[in-house]
DOMAR-178402 format. One line per 4 residues: for each residue x, y, z of C-alpha. Coordinates in nm, 3 decimals, padded with zeros to 5 digits. Layout:
N
X:Y:Z ~ ...
***
This chain:
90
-02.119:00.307:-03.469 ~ -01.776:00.236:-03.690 ~ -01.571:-00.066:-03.572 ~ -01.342:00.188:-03.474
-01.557:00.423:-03.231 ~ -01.671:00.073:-03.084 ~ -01.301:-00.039:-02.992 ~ -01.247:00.324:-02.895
-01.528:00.262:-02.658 ~ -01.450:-00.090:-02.555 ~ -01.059:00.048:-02.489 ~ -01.193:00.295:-02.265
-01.399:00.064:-02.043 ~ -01.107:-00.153:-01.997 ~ -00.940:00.118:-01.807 ~ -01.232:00.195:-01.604
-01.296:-00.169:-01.536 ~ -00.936:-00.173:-01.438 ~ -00.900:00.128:-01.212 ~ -01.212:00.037:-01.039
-01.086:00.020:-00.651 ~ -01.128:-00.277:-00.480 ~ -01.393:-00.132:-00.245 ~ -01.638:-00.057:-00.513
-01.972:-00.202:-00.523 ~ -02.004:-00.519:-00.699 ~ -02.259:-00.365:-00.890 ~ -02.005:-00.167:-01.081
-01.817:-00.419:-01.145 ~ -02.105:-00.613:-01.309 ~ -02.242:-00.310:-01.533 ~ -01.877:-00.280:-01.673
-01.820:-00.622:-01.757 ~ -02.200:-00.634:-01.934 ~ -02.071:-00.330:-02.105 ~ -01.756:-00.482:-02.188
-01.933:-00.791:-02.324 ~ -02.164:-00.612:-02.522 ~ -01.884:-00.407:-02.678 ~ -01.705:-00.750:-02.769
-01.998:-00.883:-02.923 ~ -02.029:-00.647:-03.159 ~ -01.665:-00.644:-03.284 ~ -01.437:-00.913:-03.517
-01.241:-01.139:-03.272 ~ -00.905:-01.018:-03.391 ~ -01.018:-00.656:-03.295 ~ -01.151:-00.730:-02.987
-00.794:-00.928:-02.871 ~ -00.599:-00.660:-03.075 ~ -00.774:-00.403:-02.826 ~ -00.718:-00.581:-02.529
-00.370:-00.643:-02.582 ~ -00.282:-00.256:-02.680 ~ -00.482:-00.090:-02.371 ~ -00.339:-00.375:-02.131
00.008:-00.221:-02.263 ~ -00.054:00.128:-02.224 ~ -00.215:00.089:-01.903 ~ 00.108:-00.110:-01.796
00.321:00.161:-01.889 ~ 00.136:00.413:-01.789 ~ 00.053:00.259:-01.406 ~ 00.346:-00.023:-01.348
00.087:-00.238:-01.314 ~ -00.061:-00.543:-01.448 ~ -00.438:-00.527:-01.502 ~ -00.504:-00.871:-01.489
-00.354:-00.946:-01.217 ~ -00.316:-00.549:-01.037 ~ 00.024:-00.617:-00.916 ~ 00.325:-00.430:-00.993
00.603:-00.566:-01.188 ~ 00.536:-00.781:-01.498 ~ 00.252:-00.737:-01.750 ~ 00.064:-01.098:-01.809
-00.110:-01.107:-02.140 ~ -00.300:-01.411:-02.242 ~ -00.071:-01.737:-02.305 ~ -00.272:-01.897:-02.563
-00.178:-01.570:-02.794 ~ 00.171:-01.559:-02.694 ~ 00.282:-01.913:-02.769 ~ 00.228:-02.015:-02.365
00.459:-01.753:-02.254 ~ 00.363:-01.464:-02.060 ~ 00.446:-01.134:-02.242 ~ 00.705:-00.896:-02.059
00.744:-00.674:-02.307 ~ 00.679:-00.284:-02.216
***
């Protein structure tokens, strides 16, 4: 697979990692974040944060919520990457 297919892929289990309802099964919780690691092990760093960052925006936009934290309001990216601040951009 291209670099590109591969952050395609690892975009798109973001979003199902993130719209995964409380009540589900742990175990689906567990066989998205092995395919989520697997999909970030195969990818540059940069990519990898690059993809993270632009699905966490679009799914903030999209749902008013944060997916880190699944509260509405304010979207928290990582601090280390944003000079300690918490990004509230749209």
């Amino acid at each position: 697979m291209s670099q590109l297919t591969d952050a395609t892929h690892l975009a798109e289990a973001y979003e199902r990692f993130w719209l995964l309802p409380e009540e589900a099964p742990l175990e689906a919780y567990q066989e998205l974040a092995h395919a989520i690691g697997t999909l970030e092990a195969t990818l540059p760093p940069a990519t990898v944060t690059d993809t993270l960052e632009q699905t966490a925006r679009a799914f903030h936009r999209q749902t008013g919520r944060c997916p880190f934290c699944g509260q509405p309001g304010q979207l928290h990216l990582a601090a280390a990457t944003h000079g300690g601040q918490h990004d509230t951009a749209p």
